[in-house]
Backbone as a printed PyTorch tensor [residue, N CA C, xyz], in Angstrom:
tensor([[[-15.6150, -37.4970, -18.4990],
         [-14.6450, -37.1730, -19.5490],
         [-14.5230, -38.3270, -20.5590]],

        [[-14.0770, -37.8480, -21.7580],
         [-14.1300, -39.0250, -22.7220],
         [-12.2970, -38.9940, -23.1970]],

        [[-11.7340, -38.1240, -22.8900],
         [-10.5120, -38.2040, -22.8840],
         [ -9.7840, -37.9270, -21.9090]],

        [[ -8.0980, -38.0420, -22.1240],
         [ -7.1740, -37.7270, -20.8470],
         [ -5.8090, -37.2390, -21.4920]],

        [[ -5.5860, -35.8810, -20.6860],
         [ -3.9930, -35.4110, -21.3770],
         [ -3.3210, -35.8330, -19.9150]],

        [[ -2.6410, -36.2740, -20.0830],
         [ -1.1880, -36.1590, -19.1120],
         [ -0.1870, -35.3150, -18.9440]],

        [[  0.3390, -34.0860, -18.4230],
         [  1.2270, -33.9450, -18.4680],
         [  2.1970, -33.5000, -17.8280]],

        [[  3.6330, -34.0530, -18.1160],
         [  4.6410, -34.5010, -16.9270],
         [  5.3800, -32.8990, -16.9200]],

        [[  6.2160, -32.8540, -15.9710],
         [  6.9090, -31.6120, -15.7950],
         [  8.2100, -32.2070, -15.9590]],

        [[  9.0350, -30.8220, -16.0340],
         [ 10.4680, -31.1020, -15.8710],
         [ 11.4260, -31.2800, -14.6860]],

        [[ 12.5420, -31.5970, -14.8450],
         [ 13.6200, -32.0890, -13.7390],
         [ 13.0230, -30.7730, -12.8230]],

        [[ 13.2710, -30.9330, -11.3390],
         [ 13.3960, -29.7200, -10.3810],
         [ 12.2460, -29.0450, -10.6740]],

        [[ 11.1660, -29.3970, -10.9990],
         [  9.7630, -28.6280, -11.0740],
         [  8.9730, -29.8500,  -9.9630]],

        [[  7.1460, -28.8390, -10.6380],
         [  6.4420, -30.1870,  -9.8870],
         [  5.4000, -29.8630, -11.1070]],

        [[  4.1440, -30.0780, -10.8740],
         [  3.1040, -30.3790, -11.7030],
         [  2.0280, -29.2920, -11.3050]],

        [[  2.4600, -28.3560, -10.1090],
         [  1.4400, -27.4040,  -9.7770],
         [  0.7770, -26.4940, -10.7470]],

        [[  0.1690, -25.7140, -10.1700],
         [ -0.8880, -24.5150, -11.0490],
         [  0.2400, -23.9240, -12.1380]],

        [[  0.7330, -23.7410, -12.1060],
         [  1.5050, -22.8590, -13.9800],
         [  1.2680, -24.0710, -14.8610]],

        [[  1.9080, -25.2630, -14.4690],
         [  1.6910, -26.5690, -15.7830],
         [  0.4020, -26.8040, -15.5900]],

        [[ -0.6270, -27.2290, -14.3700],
         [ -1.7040, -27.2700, -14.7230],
         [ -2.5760, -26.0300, -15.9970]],

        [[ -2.6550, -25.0050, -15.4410],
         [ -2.6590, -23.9720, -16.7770],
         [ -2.1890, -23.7820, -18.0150]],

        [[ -1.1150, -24.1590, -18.0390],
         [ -0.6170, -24.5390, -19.4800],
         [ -1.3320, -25.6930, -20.3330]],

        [[ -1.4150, -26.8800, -19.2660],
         [ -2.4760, -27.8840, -19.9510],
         [ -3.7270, -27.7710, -20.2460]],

        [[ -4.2190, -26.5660, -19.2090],
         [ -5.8840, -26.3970, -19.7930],
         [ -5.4410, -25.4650, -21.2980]],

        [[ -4.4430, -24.7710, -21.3620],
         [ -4.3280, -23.9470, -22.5300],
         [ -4.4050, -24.7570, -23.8730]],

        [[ -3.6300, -25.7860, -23.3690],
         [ -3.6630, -26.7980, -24.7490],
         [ -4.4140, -27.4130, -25.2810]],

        [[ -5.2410, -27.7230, -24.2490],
         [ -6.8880, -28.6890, -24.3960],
         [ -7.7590, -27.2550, -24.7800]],

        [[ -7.4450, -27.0060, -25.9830],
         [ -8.8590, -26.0830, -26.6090],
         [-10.0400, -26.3190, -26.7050]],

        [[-10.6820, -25.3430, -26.7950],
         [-12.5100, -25.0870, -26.4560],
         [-13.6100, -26.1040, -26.2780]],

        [[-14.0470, -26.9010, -26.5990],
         [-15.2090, -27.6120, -26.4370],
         [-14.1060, -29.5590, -25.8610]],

        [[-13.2320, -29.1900, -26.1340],
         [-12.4590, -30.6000, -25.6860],
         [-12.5060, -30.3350, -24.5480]],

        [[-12.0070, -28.9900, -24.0440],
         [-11.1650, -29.0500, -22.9490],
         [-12.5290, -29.4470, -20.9660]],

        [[-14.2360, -29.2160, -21.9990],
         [-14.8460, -30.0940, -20.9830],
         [-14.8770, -31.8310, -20.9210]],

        [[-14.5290, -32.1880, -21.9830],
         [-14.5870, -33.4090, -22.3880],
         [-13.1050, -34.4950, -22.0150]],

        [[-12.4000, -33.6680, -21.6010],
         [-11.0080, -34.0650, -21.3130],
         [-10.3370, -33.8020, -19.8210]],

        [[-10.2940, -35.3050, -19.2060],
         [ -9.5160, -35.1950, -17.7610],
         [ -8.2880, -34.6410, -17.9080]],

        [[ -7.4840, -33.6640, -17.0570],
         [ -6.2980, -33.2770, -17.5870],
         [ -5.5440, -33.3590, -15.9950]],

        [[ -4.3980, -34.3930, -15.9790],
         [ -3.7610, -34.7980, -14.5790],
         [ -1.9890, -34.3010, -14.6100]],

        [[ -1.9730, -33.3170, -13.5120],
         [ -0.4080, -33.1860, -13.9350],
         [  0.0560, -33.6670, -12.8290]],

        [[  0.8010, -34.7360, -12.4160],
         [  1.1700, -35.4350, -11.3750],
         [  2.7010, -35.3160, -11.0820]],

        [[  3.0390, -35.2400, -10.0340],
         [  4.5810, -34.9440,  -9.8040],
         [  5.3500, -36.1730,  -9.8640]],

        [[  6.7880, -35.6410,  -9.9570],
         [  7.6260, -36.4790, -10.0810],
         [  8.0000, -37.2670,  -8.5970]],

        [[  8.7500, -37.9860,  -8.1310],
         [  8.6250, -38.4480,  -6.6000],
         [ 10.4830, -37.1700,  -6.3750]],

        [[ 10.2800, -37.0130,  -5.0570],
         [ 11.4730, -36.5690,  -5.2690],
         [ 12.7630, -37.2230,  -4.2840]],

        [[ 13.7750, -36.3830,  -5.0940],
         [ 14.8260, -37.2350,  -4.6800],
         [ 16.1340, -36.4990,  -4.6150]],

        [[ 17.0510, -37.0080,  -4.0520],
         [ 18.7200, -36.0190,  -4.1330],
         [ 19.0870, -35.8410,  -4.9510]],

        [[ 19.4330, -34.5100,  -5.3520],
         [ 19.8910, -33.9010,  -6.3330],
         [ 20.6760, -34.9960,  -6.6730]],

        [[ 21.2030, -35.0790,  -8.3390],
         [ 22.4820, -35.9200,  -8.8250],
         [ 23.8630, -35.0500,  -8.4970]],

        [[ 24.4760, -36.0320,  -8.4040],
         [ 26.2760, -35.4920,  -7.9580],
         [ 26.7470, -34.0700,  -9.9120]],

        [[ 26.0060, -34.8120, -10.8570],
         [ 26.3160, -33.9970, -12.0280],
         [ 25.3080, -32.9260, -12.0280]],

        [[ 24.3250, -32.7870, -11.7140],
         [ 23.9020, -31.4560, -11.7480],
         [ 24.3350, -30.4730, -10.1680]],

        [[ 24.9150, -31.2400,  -9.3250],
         [ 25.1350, -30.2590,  -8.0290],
         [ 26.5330, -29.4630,  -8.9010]],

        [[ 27.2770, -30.1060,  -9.9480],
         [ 28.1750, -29.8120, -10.5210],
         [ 28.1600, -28.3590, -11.3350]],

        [[ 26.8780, -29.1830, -11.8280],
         [ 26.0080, -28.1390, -13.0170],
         [ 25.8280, -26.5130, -12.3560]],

        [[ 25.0110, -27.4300, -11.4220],
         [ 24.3860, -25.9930, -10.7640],
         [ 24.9830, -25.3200,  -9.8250]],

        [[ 25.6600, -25.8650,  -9.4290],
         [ 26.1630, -25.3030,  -8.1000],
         [ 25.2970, -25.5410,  -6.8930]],

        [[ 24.3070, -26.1300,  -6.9330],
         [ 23.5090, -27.0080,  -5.2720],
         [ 24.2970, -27.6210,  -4.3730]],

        [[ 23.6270, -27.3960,  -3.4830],
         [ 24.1960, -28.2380,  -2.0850],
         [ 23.8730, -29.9460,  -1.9930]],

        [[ 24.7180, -30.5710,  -1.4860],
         [ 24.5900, -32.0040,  -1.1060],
         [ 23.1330, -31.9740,  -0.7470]],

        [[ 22.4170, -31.4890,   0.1750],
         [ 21.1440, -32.2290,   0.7060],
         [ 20.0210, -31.7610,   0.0090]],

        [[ 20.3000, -31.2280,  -1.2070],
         [ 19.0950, -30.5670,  -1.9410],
         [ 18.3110, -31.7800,  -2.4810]],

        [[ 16.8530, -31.9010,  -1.9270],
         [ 15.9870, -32.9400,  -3.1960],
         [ 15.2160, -32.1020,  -3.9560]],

        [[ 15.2290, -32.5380,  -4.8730],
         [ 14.3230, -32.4250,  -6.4260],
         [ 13.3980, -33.2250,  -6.3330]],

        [[ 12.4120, -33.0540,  -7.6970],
         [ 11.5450, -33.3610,  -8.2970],
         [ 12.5300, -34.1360,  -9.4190]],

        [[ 12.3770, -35.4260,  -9.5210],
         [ 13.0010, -35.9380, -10.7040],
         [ 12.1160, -37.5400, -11.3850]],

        [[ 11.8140, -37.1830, -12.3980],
         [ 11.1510, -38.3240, -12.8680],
         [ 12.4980, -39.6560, -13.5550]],

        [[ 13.9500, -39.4470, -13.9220],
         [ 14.7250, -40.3430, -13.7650],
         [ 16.0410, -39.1310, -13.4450]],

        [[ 17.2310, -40.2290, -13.3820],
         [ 18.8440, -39.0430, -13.4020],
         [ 18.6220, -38.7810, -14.8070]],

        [[ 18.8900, -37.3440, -14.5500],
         [ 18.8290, -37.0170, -16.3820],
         [ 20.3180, -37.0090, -16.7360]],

        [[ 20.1000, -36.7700, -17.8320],
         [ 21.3340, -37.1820, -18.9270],
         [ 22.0510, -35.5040, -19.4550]],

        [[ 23.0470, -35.9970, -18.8060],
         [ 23.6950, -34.1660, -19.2290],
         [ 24.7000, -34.0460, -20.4890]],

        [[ 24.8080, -32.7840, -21.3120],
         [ 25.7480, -33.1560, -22.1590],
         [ 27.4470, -33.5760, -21.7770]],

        [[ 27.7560, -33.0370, -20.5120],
         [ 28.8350, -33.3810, -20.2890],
         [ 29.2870, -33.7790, -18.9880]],

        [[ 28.3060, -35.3530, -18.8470],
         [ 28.2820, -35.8100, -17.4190],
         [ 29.6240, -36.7070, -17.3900]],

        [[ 30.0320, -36.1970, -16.4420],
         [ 31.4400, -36.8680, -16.6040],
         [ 31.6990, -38.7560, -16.3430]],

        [[ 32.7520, -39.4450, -17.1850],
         [ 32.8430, -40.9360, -17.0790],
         [ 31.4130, -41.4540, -17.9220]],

        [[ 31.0460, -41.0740, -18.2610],
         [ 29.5900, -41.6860, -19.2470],
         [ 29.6910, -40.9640, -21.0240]],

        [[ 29.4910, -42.1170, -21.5590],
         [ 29.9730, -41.6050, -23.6680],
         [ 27.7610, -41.8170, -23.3410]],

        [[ 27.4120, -41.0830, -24.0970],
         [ 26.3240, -40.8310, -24.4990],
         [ 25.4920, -41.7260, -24.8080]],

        [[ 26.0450, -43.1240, -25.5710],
         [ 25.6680, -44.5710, -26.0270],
         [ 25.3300, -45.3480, -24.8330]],

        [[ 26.3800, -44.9830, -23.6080],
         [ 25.5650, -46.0870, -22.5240],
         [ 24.8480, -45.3520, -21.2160]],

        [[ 24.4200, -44.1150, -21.8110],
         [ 23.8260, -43.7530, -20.4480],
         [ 22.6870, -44.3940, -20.1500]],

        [[ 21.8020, -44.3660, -19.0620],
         [ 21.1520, -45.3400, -18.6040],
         [ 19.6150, -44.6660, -18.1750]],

        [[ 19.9650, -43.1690, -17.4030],
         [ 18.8540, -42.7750, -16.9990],
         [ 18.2790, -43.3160, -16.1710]],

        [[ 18.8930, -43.5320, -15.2460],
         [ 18.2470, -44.4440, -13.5670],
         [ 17.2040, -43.9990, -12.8560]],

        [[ 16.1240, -44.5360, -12.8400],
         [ 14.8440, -44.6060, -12.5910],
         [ 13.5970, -44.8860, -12.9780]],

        [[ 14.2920, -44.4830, -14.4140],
         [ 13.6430, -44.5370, -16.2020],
         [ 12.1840, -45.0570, -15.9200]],

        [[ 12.4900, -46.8720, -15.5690],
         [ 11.5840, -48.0690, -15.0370],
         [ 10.6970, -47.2900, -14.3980]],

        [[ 10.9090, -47.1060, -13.4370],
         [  9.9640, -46.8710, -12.2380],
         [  8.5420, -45.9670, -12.4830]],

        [[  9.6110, -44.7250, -13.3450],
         [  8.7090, -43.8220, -13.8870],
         [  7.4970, -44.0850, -14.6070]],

        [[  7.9770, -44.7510, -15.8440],
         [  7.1890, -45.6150, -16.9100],
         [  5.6710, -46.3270, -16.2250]],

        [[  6.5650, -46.8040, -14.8540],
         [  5.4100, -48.1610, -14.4980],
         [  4.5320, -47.1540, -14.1910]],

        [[  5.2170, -45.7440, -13.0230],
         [  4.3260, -44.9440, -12.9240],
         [  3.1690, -44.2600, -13.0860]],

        [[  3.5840, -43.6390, -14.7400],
         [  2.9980, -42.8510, -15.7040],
         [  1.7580, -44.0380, -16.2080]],

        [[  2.3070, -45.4610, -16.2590],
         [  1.3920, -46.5950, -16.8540],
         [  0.2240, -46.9540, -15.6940]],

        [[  0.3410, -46.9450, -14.8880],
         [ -0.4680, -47.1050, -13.6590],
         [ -1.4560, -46.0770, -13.7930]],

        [[ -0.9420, -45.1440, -13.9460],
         [ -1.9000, -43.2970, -13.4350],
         [ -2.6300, -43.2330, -14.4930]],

        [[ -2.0710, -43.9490, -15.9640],
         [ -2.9850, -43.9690, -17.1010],
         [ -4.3010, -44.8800, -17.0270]],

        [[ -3.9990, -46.3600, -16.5280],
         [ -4.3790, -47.3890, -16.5400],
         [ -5.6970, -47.4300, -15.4790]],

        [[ -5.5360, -46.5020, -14.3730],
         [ -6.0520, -46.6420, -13.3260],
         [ -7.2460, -45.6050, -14.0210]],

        [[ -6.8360, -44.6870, -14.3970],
         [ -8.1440, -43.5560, -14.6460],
         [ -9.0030, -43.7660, -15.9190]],

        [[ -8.2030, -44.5480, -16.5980],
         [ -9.0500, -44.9050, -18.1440],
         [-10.1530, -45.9420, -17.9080]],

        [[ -9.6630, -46.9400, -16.9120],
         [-10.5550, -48.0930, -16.0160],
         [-11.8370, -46.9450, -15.1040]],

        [[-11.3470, -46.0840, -14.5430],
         [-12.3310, -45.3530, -13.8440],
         [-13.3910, -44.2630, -14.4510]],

        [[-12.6750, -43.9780, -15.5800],
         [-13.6830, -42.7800, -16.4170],
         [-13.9260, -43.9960, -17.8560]],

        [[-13.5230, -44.9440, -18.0200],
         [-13.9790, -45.8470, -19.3100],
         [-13.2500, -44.6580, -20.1670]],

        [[-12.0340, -44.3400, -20.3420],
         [-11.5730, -44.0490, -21.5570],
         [-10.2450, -44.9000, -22.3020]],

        [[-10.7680, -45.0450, -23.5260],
         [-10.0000, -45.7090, -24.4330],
         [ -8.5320, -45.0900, -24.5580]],

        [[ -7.2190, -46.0440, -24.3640],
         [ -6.1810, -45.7870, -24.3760],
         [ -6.0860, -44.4700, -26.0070]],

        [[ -6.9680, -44.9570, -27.0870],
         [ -6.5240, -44.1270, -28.0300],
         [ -6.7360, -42.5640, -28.7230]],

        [[ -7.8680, -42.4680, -26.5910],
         [ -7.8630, -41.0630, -26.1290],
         [ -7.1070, -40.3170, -25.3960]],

        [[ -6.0500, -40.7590, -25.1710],
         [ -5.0680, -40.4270, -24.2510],
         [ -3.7610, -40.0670, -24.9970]],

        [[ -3.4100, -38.8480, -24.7920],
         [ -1.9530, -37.9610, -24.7700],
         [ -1.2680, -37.6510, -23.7620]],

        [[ -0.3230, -37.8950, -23.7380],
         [  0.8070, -38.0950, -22.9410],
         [  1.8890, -36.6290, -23.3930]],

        [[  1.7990, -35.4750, -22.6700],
         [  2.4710, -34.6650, -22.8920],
         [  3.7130, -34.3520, -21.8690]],

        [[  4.6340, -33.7610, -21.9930],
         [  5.4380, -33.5280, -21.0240],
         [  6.7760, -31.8960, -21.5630]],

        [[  7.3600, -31.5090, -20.6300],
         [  8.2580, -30.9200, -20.9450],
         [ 10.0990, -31.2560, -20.1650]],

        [[ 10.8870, -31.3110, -21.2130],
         [ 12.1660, -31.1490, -20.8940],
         [ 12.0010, -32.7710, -20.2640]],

        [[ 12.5220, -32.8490, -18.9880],
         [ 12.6120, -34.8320, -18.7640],
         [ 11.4130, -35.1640, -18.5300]],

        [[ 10.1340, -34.5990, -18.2920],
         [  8.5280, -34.8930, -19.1820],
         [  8.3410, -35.3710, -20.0110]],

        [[  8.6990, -34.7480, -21.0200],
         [  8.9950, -34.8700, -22.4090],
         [  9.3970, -36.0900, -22.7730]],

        [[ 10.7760, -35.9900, -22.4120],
         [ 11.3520, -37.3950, -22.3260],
         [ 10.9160, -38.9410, -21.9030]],

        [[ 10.1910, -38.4480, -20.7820],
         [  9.4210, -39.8230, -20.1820],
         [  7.7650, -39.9620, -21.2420]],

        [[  7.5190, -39.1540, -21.5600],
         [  6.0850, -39.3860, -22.4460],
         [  6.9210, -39.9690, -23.9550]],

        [[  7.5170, -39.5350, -24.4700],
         [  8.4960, -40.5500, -25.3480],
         [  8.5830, -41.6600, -25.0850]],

        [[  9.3300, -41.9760, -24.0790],
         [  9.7470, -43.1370, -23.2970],
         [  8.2570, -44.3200, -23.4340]],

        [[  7.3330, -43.2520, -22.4450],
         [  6.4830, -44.3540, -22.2510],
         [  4.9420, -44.7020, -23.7620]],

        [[  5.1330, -43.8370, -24.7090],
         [  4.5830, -44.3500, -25.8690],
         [  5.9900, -45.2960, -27.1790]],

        [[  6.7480, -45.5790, -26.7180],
         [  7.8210, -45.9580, -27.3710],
         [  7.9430, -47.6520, -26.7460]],

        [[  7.1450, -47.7960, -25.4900],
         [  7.3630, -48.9680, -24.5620],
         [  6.0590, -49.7540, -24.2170]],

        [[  6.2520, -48.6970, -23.1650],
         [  4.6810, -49.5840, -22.1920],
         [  3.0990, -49.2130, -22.7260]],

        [[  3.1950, -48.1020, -23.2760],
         [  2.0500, -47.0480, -24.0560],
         [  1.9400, -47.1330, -25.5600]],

        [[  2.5540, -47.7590, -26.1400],
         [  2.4930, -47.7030, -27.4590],
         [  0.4410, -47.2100, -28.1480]],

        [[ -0.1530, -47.8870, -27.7070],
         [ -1.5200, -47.4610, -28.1950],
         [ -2.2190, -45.9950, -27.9070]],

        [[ -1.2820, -45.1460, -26.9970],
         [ -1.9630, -44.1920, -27.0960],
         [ -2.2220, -42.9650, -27.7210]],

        [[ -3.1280, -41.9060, -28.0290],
         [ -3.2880, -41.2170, -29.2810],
         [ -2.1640, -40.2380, -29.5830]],

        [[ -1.5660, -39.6680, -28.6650],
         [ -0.9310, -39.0420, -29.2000],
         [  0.5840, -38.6960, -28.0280]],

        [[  1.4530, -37.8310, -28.5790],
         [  2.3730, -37.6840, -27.4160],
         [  2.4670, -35.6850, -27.6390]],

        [[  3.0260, -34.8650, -27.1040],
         [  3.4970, -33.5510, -27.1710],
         [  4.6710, -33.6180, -26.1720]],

        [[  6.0070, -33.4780, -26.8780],
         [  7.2820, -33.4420, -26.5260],
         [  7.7150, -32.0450, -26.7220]],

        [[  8.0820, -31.0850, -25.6390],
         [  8.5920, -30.0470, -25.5710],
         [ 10.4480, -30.0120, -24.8420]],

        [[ 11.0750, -29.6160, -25.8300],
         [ 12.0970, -29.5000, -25.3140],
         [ 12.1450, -31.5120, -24.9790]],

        [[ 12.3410, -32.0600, -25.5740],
         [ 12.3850, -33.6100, -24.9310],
         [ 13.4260, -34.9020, -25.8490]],

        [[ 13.6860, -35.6780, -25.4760],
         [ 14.8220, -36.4350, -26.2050],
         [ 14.3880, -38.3610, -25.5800]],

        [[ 14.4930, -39.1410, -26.2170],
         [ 14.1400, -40.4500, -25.5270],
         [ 15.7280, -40.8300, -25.2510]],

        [[ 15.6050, -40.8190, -24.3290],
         [ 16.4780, -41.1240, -22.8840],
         [ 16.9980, -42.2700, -23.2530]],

        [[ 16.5930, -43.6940, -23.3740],
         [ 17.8980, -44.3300, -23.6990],
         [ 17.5160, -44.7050, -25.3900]],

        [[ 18.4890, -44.8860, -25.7330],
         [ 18.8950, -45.3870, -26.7950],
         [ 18.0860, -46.7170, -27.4590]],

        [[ 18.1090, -47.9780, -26.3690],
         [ 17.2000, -48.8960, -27.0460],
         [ 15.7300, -48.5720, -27.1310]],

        [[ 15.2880, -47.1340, -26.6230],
         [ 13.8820, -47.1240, -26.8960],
         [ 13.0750, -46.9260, -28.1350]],

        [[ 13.8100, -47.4600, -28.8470],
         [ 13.5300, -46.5220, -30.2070],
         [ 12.1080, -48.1890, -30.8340]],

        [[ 11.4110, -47.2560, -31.5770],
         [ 10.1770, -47.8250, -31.9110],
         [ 10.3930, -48.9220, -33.3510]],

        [[ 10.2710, -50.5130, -32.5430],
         [ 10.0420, -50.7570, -33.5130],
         [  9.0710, -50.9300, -34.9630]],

        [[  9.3980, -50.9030, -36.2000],
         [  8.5150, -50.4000, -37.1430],
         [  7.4130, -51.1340, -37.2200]],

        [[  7.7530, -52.5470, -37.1260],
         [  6.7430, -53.6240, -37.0310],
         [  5.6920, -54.1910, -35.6880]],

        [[  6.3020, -53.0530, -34.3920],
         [  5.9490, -53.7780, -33.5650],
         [  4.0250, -53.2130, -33.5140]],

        [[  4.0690, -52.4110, -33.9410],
         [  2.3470, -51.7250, -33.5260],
         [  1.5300, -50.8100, -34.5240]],

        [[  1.0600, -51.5030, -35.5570],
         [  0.2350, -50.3810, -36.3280],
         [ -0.1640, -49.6320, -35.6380]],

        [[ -0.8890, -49.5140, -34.6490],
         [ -1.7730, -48.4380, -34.3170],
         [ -0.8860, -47.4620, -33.6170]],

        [[ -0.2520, -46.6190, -33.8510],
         [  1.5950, -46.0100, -33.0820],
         [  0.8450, -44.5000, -33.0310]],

        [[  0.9070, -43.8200, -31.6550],
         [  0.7150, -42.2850, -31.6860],
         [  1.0270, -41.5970, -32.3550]],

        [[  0.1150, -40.2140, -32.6150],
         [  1.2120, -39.3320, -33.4290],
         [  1.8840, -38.6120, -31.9500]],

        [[  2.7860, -37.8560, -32.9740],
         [  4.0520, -37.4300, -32.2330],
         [  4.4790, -36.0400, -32.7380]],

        [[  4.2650, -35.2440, -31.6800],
         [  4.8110, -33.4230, -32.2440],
         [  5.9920, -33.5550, -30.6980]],

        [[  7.2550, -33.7190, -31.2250],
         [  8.0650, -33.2440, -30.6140],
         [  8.8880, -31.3720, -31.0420]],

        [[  8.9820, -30.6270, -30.0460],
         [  9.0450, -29.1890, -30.3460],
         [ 10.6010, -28.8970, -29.3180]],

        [[ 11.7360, -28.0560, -30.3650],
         [ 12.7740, -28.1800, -29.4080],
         [ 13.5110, -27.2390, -30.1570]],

        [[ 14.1950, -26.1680, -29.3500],
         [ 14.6990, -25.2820, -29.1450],
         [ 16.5520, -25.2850, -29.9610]],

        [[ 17.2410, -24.5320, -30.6900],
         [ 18.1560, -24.7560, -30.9830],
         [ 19.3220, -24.0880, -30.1140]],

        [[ 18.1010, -22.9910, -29.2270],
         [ 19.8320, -22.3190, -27.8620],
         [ 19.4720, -23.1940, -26.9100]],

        [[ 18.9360, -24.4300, -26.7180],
         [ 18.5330, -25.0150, -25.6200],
         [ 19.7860, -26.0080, -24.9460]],

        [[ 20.6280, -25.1410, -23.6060],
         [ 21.6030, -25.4840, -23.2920],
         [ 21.4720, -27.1970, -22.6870]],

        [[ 20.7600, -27.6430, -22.2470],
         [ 20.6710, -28.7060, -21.5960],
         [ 19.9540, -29.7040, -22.6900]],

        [[ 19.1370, -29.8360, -23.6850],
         [ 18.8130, -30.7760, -24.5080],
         [ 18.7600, -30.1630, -25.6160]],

        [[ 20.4280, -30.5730, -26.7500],
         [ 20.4150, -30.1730, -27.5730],
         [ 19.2790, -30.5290, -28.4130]],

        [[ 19.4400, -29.8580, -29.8730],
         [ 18.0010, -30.3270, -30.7510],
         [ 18.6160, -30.9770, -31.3330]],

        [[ 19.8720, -31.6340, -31.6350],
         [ 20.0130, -32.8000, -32.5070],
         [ 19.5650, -34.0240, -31.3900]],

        [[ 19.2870, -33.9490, -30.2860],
         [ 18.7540, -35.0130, -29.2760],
         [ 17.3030, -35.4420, -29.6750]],

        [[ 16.6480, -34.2570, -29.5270],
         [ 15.0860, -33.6950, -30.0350],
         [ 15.1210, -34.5090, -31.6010]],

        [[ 16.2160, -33.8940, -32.6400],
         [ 15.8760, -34.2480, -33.8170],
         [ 16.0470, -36.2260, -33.6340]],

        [[ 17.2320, -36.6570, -33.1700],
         [ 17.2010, -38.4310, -32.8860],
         [ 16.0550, -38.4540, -32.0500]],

        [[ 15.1770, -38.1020, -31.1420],
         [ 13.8810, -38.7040, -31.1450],
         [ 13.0480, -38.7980, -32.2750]],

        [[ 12.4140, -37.5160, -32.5240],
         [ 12.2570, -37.8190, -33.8400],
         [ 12.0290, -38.6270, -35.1870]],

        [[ 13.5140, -39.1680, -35.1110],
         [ 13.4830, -40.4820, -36.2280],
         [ 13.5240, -41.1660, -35.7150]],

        [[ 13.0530, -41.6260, -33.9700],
         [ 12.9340, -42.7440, -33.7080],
         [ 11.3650, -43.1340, -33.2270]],

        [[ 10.6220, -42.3090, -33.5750],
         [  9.4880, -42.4610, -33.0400],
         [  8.7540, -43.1100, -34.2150]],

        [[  7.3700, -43.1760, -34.3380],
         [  6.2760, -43.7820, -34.9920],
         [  6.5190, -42.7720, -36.5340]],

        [[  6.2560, -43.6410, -37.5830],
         [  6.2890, -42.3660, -38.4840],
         [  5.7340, -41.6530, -38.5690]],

        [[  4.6330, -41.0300, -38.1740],
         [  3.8860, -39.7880, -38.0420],
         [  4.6180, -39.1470, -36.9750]],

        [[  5.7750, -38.9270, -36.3170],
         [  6.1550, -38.0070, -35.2330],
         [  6.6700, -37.2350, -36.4610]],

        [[  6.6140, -35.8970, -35.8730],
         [  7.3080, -34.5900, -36.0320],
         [  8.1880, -33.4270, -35.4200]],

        [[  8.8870, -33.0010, -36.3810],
         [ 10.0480, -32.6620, -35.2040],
         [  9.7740, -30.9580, -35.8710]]])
């Protein structure tokens, strides 16, 4: 392969055959032999105390969660200092799984897209905004960058992904003015 899509799933999913399929859908015709395509799960973990709220789950339920996501109305937290606990871990994650296969197939970071959906989404933001900055591109569905200081600085990296973030306006759990502040915080070529 001469390229690599990534892409992450959402909270309470995994990375099995429907997202794998969706990713071969995206990698169109003559790329899609030319392109490794890895959908790797999230590690999982106990539900959060705000979505057992949300949802109505039981105490011992684990998820699939790539960080605690960020709810619109998680209670004791203003929006400015949420934190997204795990955030780190993820990042190093996603940076490893990149790092490790681009070393093994010789592909250039500025073949690599980083796609994801819903806190996917979010973490492929995350990690071209941080640890990934050189790579070619990102696809944000339904997605928002999680904290606040991630936002891209202008000076820090000519070479900055493009960026198609795509987001829903009945979308109860990540509004699109979230979607739209990624957006203007990404590389200037992102699109909302």
């Amino acid at each position: 392969p001469s390229s690599l899509f990534v892409w992450l799933h959402g909270f309470a999913d995994d990375g099995g055959a429907s997202w794998a399929e969706f990713a071969h859908a995206v990698v169109d015709g003559d790329a899609r032999e030319r392109t490794l395509i890895l959908t790797p799960d999230a590690p999982l973990v106990r539900a959060p105390r705000a979505f057992e709220a949300h949802k109505g789950v039981k105490d011992d339920l684990e998820v699939r969660a790539w960080f605690e996501p960020r709810l619109r109305s998680a209670p004791g937290r203003a929006a400015e200092s949420w934190t997204c606990d795990g955030m780190e871990a993820s990042i190093a994650r996603v940076r490893a799984i990149v790092d490790e296969t681009c070393a093994e197939h010789a592909i250039p970071l500025a073949r690599v897209v980083l796609g994801g959906f819903s806190q996917g989404a979010c973490l492929a933001l995350a990690c071209a905004a941080r640890d990934l900055r050189d790579v070619g591109g990102v696809l944000a569905v339904r997605g928002y960058l999680p904290n606040r200081v991630d936002r891209v600085d202008d000076g820090a990296n000519e070479a900055r992904p493009h960026a198609l973030i795509l987001a829903g306006g009945a979308d109860p759990l990540v509004p699109v003015d979230w979607s739209l502040e990624a957006g203007a915080n990404t590389p200037p070529r992102g699109v909302v």
